[in-house]
FIMI-762389 format. One record per residue (C-alpha): residue number from 1; residue in one letter; x, y, z. Coordinates in nm, 3 decimals. Example, Ala and Ser with C-alpha at 12.3 -4.5 7.8 and 13.67 -1.06 7.14 Angstrom:
<nodes>
- 1; A; 1.230; -0.450; 0.780 .
- 2; S; 1.367; -0.106; 0.714 .
</nodes>
This chain:
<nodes>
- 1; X; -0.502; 1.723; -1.385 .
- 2; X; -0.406; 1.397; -1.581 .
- 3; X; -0.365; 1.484; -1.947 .
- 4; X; -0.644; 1.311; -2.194 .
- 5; X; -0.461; 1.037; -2.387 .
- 6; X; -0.098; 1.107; -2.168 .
- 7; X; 0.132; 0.777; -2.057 .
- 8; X; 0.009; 0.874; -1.704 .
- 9; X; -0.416; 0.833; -1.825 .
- 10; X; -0.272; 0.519; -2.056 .
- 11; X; -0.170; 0.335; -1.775 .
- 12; X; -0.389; 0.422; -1.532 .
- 13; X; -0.693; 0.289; -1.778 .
- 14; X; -0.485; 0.000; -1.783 .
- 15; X; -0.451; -0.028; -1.399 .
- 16; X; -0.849; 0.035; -1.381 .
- 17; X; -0.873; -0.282; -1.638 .
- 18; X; -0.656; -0.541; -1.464 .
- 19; X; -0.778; -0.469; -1.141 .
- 20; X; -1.132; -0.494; -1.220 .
- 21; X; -1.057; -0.848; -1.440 .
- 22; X; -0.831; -0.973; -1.088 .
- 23; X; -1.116; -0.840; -0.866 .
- 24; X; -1.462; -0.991; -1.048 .
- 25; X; -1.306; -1.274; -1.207 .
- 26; X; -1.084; -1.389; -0.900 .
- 27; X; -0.795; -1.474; -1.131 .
- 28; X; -0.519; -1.516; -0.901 .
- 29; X; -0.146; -1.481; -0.976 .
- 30; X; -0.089; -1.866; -0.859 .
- 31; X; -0.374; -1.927; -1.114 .
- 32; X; -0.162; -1.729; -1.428 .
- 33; X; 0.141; -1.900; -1.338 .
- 34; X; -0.008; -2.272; -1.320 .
- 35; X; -0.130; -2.186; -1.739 .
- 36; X; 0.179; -2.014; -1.807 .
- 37; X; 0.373; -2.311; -1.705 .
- 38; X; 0.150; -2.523; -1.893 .
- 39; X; 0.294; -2.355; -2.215 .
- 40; X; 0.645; -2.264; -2.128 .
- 41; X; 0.714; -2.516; -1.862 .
- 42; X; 0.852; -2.492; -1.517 .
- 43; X; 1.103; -2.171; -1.554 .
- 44; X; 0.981; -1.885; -1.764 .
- 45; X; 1.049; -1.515; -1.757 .
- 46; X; 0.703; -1.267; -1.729 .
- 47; X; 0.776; -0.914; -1.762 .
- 48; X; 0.577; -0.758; -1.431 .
- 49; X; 0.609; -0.378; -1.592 .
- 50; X; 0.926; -0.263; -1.726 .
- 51; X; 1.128; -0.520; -1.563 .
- 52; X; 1.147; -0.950; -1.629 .
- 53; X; 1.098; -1.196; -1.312 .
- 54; X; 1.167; -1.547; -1.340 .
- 55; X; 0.899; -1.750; -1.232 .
- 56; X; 0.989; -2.120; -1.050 .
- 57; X; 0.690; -2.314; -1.079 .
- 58; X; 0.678; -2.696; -0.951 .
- 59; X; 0.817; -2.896; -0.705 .
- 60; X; 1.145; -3.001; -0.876 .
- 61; X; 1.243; -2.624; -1.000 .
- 62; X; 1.151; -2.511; -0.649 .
- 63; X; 1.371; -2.733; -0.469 .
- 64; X; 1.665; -2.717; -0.711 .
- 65; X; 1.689; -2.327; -0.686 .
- 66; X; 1.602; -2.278; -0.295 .
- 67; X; 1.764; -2.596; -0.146 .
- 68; X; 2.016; -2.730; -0.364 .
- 69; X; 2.147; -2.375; -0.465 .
- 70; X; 1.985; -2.179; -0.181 .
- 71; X; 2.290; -1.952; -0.193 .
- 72; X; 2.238; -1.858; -0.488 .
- 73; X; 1.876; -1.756; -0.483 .
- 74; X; 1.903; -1.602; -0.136 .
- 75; X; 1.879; -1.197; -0.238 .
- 76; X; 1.516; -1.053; -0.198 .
- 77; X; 1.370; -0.939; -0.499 .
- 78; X; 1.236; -0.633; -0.565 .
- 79; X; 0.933; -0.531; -0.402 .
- 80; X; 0.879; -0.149; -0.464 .
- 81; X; 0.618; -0.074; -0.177 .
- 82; X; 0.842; -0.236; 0.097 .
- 83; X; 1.173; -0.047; -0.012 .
- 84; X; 0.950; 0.309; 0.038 .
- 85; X; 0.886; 0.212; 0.373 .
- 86; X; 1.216; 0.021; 0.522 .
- 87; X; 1.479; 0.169; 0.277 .
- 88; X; 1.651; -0.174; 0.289 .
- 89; X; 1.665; -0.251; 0.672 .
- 90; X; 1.519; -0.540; 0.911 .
- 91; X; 1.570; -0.915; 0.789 .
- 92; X; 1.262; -0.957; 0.573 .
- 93; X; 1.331; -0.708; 0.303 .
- 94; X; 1.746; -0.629; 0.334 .
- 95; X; 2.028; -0.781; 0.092 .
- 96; X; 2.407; -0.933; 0.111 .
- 97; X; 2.625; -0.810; 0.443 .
- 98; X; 2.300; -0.640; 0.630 .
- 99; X; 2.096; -0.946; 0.608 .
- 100; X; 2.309; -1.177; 0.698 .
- 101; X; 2.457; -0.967; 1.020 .
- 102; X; 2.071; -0.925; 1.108 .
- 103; X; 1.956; -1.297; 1.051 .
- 104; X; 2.215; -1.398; 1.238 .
- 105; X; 2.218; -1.185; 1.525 .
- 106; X; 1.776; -1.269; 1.549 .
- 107; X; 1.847; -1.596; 1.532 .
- 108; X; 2.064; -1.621; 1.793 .
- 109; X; 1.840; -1.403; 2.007 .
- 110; X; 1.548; -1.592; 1.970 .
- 111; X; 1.746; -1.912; 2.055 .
- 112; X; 1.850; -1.734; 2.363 .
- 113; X; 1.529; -1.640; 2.505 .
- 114; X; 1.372; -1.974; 2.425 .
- 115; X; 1.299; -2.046; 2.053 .
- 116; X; 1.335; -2.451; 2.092 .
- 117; X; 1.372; -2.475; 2.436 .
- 118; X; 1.110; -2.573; 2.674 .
- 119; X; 1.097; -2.263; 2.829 .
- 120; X; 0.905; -2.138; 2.507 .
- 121; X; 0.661; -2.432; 2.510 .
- 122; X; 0.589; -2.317; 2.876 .
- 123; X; 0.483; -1.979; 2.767 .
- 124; X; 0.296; -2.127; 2.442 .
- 125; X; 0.104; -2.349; 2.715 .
- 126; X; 0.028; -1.995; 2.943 .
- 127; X; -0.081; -1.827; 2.681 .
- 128; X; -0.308; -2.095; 2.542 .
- 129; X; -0.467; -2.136; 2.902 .
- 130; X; -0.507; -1.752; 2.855 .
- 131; X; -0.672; -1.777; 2.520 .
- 132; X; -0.945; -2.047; 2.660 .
- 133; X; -0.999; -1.804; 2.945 .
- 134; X; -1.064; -1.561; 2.697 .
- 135; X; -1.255; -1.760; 2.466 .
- 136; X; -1.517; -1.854; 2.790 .
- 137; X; -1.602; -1.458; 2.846 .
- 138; X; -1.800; -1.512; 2.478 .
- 139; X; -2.037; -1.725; 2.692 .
- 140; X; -2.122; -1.910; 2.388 .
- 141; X; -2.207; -1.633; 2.156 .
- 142; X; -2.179; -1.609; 1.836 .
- 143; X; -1.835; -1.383; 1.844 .
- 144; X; -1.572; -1.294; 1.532 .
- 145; X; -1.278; -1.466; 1.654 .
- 146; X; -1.037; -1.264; 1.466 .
- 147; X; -0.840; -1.057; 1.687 .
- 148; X; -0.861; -1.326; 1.990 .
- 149; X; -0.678; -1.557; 1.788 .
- 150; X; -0.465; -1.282; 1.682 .
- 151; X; -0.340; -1.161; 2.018 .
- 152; X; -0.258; -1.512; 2.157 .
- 153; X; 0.085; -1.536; 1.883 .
- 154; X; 0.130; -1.171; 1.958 .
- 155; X; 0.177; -1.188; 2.336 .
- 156; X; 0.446; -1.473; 2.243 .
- 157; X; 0.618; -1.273; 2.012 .
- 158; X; 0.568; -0.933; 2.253 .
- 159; X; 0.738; -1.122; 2.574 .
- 160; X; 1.041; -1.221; 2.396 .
- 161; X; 1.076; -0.872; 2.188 .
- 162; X; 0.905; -0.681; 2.479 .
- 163; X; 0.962; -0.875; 2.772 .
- 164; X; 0.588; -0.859; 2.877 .
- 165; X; 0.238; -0.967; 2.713 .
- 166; X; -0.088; -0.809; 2.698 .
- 167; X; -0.416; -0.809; 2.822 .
- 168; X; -0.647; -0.931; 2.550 .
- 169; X; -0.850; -0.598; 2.593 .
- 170; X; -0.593; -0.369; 2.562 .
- 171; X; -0.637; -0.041; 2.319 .
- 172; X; -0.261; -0.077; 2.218 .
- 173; X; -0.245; -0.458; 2.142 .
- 174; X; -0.594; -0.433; 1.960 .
- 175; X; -0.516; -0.098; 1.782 .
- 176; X; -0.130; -0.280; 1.669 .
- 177; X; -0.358; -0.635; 1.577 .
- 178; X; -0.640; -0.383; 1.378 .
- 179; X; -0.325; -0.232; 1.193 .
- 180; X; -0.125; -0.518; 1.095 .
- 181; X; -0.427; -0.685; 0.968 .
- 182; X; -0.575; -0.387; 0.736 .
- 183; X; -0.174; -0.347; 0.573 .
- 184; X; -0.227; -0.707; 0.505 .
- 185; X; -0.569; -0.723; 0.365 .
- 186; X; -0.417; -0.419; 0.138 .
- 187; X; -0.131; -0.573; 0.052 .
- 188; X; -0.328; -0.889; -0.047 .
- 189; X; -0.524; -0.654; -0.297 .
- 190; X; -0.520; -0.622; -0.671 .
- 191; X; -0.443; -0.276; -0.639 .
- 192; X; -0.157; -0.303; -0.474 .
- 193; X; 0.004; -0.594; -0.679 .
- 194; X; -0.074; -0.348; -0.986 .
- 195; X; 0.142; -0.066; -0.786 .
- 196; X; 0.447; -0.308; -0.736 .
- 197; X; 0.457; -0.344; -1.098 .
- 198; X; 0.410; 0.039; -1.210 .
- 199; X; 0.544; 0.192; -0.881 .
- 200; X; 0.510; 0.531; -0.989 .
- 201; X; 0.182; 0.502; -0.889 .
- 202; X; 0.317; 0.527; -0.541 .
- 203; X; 0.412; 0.890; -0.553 .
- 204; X; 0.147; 1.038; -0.781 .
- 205; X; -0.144; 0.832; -0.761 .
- 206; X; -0.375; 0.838; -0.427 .
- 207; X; -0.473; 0.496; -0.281 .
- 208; X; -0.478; 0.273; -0.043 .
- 209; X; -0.088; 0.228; -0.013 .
- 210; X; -0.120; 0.537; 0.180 .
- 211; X; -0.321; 0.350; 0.477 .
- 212; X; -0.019; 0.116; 0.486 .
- 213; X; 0.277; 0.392; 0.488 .
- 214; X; 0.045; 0.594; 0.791 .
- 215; X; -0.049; 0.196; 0.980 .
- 216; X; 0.342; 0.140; 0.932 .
- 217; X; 0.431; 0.456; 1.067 .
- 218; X; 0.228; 0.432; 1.379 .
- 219; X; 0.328; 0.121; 1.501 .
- 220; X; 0.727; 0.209; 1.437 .
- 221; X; 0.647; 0.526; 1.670 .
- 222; X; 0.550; 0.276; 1.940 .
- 223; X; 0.849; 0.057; 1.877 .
- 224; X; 1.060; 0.358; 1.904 .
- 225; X; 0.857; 0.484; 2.229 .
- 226; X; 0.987; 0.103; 2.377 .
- 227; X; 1.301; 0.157; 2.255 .
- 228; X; 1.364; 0.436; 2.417 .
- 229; X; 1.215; 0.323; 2.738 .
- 230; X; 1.455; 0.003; 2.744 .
- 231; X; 1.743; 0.248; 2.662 .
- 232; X; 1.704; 0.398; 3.019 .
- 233; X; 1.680; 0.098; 3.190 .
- 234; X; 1.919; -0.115; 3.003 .
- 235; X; 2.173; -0.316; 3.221 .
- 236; X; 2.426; -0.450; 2.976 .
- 237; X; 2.511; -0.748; 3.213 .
- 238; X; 2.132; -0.877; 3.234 .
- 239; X; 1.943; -0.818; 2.909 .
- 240; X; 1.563; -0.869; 2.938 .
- 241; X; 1.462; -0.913; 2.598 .
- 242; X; 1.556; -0.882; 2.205 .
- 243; X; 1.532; -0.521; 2.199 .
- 244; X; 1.803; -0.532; 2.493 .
- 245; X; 2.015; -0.778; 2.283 .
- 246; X; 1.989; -0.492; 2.004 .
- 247; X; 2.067; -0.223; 2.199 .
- 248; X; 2.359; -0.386; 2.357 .
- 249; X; 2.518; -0.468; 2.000 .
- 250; X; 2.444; -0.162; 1.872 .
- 251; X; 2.690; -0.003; 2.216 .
- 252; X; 2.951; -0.235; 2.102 .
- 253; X; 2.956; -0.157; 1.760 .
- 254; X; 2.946; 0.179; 1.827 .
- 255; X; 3.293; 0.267; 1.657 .
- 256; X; 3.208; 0.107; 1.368 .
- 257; X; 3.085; 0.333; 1.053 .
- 258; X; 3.001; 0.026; 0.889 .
- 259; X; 2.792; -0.142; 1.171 .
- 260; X; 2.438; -0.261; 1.036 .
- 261; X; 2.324; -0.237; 1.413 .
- 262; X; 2.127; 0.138; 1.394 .
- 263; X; 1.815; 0.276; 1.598 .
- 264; X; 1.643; 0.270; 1.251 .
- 265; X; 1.766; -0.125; 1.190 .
- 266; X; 1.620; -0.193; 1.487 .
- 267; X; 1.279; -0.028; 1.465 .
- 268; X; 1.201; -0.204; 1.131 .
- 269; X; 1.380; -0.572; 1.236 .
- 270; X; 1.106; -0.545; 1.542 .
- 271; X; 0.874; -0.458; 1.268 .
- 272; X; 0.958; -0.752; 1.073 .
- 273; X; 0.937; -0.999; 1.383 .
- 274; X; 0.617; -0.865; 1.516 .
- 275; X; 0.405; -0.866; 1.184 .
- 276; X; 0.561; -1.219; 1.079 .
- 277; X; 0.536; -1.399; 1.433 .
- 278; X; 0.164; -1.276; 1.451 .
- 279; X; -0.008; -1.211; 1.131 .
- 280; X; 0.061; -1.572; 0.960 .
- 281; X; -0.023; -1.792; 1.266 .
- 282; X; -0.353; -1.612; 1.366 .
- 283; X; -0.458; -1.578; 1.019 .
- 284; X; -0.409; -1.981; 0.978 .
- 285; X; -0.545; -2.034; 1.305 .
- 286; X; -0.870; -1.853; 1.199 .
- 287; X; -0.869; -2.062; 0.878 .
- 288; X; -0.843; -2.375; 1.108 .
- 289; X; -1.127; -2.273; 1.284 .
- 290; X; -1.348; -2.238; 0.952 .
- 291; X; -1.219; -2.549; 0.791 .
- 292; X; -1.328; -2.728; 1.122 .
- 293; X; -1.679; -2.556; 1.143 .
- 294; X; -1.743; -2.693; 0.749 .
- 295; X; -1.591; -2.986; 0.794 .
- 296; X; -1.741; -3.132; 1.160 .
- 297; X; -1.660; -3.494; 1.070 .
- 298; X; -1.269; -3.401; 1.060 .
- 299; X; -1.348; -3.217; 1.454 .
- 300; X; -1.495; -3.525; 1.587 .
- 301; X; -1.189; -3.737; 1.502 .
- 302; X; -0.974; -3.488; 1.598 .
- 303; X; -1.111; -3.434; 1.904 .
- 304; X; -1.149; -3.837; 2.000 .
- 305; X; -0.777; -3.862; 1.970 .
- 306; X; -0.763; -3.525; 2.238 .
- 307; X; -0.967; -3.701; 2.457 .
- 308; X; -0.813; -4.045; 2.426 .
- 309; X; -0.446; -3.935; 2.426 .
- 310; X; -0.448; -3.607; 2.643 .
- 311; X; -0.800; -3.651; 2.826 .
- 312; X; -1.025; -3.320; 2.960 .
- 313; X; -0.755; -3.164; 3.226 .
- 314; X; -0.376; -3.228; 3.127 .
- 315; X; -0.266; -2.907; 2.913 .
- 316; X; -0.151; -3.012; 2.574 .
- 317; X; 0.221; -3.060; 2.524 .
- 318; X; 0.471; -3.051; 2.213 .
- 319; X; 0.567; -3.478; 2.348 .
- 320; X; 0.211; -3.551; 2.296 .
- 321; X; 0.230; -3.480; 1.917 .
- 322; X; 0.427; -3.839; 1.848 .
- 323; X; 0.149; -3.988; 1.980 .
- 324; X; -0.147; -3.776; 1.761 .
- 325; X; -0.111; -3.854; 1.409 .
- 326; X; -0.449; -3.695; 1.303 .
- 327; X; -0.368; -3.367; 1.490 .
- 328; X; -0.062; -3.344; 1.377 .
- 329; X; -0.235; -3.451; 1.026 .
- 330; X; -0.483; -3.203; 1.058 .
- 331; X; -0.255; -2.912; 1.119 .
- 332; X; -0.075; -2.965; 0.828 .
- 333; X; -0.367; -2.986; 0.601 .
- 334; X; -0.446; -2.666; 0.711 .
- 335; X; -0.134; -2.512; 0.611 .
- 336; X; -0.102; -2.729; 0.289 .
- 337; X; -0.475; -2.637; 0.152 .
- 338; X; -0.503; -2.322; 0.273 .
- 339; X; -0.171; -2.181; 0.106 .
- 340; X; -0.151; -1.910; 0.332 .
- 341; X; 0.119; -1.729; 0.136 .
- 342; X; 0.071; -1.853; -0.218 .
- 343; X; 0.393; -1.637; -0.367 .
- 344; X; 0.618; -1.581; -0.102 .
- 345; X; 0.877; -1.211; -0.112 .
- 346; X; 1.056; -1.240; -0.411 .
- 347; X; 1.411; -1.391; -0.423 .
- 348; X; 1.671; -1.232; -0.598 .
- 349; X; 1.988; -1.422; -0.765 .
- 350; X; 2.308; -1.314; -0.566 .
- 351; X; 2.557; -1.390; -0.829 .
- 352; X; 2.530; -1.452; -1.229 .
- 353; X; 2.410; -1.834; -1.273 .
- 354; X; 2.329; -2.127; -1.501 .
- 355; X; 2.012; -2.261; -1.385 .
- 356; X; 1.856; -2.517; -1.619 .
- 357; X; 2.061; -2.408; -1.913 .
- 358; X; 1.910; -2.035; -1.860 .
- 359; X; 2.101; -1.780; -1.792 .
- 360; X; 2.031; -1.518; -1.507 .
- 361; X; 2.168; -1.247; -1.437 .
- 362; X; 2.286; -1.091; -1.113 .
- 363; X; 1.997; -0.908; -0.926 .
- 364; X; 1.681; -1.074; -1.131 .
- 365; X; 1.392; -1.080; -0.929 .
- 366; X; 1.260; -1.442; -0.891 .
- 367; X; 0.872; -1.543; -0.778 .
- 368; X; 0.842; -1.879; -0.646 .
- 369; X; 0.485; -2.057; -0.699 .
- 370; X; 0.400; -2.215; -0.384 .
- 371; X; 0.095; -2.348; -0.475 .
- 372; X; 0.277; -2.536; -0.706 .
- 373; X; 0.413; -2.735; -0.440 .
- 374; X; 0.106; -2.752; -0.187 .
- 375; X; -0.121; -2.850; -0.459 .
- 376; X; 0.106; -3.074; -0.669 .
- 377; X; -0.198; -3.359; -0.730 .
- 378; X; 0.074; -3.656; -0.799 .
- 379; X; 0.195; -3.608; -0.413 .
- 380; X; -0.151; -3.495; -0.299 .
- 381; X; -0.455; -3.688; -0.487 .
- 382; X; -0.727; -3.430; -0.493 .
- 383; X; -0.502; -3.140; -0.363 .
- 384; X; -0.872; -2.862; -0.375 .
- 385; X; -1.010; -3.121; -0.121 .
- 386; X; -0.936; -3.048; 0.278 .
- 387; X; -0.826; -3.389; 0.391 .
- 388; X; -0.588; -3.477; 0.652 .
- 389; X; -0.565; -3.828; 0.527 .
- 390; X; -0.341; -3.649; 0.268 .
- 391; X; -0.023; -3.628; 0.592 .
- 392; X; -0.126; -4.040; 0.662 .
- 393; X; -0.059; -4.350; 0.546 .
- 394; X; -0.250; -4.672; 0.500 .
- 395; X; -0.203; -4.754; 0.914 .
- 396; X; -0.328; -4.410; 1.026 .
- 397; X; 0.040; -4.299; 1.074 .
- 398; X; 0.170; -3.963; 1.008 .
- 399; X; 0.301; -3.920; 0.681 .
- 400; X; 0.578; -3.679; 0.611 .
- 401; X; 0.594; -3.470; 0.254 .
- 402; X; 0.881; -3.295; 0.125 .
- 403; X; 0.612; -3.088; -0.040 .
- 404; X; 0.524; -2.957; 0.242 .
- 405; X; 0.675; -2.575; 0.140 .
- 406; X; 0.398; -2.351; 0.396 .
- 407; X; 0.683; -2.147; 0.554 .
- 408; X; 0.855; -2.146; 0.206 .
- 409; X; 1.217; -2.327; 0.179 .
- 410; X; 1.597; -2.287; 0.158 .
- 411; X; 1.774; -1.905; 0.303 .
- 412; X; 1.534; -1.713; 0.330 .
- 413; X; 1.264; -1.977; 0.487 .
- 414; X; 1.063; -1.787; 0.779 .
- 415; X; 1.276; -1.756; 1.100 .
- 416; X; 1.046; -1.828; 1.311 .
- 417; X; 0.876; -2.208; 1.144 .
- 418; X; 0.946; -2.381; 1.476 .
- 419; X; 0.778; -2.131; 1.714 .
- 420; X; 0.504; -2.117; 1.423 .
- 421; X; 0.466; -2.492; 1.434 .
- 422; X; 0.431; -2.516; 1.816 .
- 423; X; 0.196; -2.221; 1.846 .
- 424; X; -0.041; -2.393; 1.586 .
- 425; X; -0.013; -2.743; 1.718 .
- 426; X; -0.118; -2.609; 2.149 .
- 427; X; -0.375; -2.358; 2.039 .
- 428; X; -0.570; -2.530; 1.834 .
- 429; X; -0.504; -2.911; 2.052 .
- 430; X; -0.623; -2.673; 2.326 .
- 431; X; -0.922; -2.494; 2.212 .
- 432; X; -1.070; -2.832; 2.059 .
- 433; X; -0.982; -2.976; 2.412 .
- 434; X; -1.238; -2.734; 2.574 .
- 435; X; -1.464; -2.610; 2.343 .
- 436; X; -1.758; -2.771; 2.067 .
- 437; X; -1.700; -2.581; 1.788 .
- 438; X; -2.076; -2.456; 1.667 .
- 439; X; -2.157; -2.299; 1.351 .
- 440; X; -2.407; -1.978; 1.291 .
- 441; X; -2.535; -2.146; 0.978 .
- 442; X; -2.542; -2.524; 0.826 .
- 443; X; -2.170; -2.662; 0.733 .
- 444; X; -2.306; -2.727; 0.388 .
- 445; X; -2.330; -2.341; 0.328 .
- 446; X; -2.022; -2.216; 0.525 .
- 447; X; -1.787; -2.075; 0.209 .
- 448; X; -1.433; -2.127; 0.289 .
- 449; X; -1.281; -1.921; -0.044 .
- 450; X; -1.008; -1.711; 0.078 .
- 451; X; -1.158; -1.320; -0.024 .
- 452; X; -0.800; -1.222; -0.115 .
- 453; X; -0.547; -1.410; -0.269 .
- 454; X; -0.255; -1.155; -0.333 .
- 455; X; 0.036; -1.154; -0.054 .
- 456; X; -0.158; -1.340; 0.185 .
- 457; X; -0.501; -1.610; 0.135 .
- 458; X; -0.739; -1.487; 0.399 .
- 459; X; -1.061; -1.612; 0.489 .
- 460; X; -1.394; -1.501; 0.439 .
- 461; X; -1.556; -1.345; 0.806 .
- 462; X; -1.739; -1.548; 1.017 .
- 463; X; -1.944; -1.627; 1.321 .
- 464; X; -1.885; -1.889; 1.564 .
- 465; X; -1.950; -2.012; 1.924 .
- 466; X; -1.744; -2.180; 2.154 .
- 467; X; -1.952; -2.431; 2.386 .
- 468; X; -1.761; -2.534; 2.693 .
- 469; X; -1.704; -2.911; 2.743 .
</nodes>
């Protein structure tokens, strides 16, 4: 029992108070920082609990700290929730020596089995002839095209980590896609940005953190249960797939105490590969679908330049993008407006620095507004307006932006942006290519406001039917 009046009852009243300001009054964090910066400019420290962040906010402070000294601002910050579950390991959450052995070593792996190579756009193509296949069995119902959008980036992501895909009906692959997406729609909560800043809460206080540590769990068993099976198979001289690559590093390093290649680095890198090549693209994807449904004027044009560029039959393909400006328009107004992940992890400086005449010291946690950058209004006029005329200029020509931040920037930038790029530009060419979009209900009342804006913006549910052409 909580004492009346104790530190413990103090701060939980003052939990119960934020979260229920955050949750009716939709204040989000990118919100805070834009009026914090209005007062103390583009660098500021906020205290986040016990501990001061620096906050980056704007395009110029951005850039300086993750391009032009990337180094520098490469260490992830501190993110209490993640450390309980992968004490340090995988590439998204690890520091210094480990990540950069890990980075490496995926990067490297992913370039071997096809990450910008053809061969990958050949299995983006297969699997986007499986999605319409898919999509056709709704018989122009009115379906919830969540987890159908889902599995199509996760069978990409599953053959080069797995070496095989799966059915779209599968228990396992819809069980994995159920999980992934509940940890997300936590993470994204009020609640849980409360618990990274007072992380006792954690251990003593009962929540929905929980659901994540028990969601993370299970789908680690499974990795494990693949790992294991690969083990008994492996051939050394003919590996089938990243967790072959692994396993093979981890026999050759096998001498070495200090070797960052373990059984446990491995479950939680697969971890970090599975939830980031997935979870991100299908979420978008979904958005792109919404934005499309309210928007029908932006699907028509879209879908004239299909027909006039790629016709009815030919599969889409990454060489037809130079010629579609208002695709290739369209998908980045997608990623721009939407601002999927409006904070990314937070950095942490790797060394002492000057930055701006501030001093910060080794370790400091830095948070990086993104929506600073995405919704600057001097490079985008009207940046809370969905227009694709925002990537074109005057002669209908795609525009590039160097504001254009929507798999973040510099070190720690995500891994897999070109696979993430390619997967967004043939599934959604593709579906337009065979389907009229229809709505359930008028455009004029379809609400596209994400319904959490923590970790992740994710849209509201919705109904929609896919009409053969």
């Amino acid at each position: 029992m909580i004492a009346k009046n104790s530190p413990t009852q103090r701060c939980l009243t003052l939990v119960t108070s934020w979260t229920r300001v955050a949750t009716l009054r939709r204040v989000t964090t990118s919100w805070l920082f834009q009026q914090l910066s209005k007062a103390y400019g583009p660098v500021f420290t906020l205290y986040l609990g016990m501990k001061p962040s620096v906050v980056l906010h704007g395009y110029e402070a951005v850039k300086e700290a993750l391009i032009d000294m990337g180094e520098d601002f490469a260490g992830r910050g501190n993110f209490p929730l993640a450390e309980r579950i992968n004490k340090g390991e995988g590439v998204v959450f690890s520091n210094g020596k480990k990540w950069k052995e890990i980075r490496s070593f995926c990067l490297m792996t992913l370039r071997h089995f096809g990450m910008g190579k053809r061969s990958i756009e050949d299995r983006v193509q297969e699997e986007a002839r499986c999605l319409v296949e898919e999509l056709r069995k709704t018989n122009a119902s009115p379906c919830d095209p969540t987890f159908i959008l889902a599995c199509a980036p996760c069978n990409i992501i599953c053959s080069i980590i797995f070496q095989n895909r799966f059915d779209y009906k599968d228990p396992m692959l819809l069980n994995i896609m159920e999980r992934f997406n509940e940890n997300v729609l936590i993470l994204s909560s009020p609640w849980m940005q409360i618990c990274n800043m007072f992380p006792i809460l954690l251990d003593f206080i009962p929540g929905s953190h929980n659901k994540i540590f028990k969601n993370t769990a299970y789908i680690k068993s499974y990795i494990l249960e693949k790992t294991l099976e690969h083990k008994a198979s492996l051939d050394i001289s003919n590996p089938r797939d990243f967790i072959d690559c692994f396993l093979i590093k981890m026999e050759k390093e096998k001498h070495n105490q200090d070797s960052e290649f373990t059984l446990e680095s491995l479950a939680v890198t697969v971890f970090d590969l599975f939830g980031a090549g997935t979870e991100t693209t299908s979420t978008t994807l979904r958005y792109d679908l919404l934005l499309l449904l309210k928007h029908p004027e932006v699907t028509a044009k879209a879908q004239e330049e299909i027909e006039r560029v790629i016709g009815r039959h030919r599969s889409p393909s990454m060489q037809d993008k130079g010629h579609m400006p208002y695709m290739e328009a369209l998908v980045h107004e997608v990623q721009r407006h939407i601002d999927i992940v409006p904070m990314p992890l937070p950095h942490a400086v790797t060394r002492d620095i000057r930055f701006r005449n501030y001093f910060i010291p080794k370790g400091t946690t830095i948070l990086v507004s993104l929506t600073s950058v995405l919704h600057d209004s001097k490079e985008f006029p009207n940046p809370e307006v969905f227009d694709p005329g925002h990537f074109l200029d005057e002669s209908g020509n795609f525009k590039k932006s160097d504001y254009f931040m929507a798999f973040s920037a510099g070190k720690r930038a995500c891994a897999g942006e070109g696979l993430a790029r390619m997967e967004l530009f043939l599934f959604l060419t593709t579906i337009l290519q065979k389907f009229t979009l229809k709505s359930v209900v008028e455009p004029k009342d379809i609400d596209t406001t994400a319904v959490v804006n923590g970790l992740a913006s994710l849209p509201p549910p919705y109904q929609i039917c896919f009409i053969p052409l």
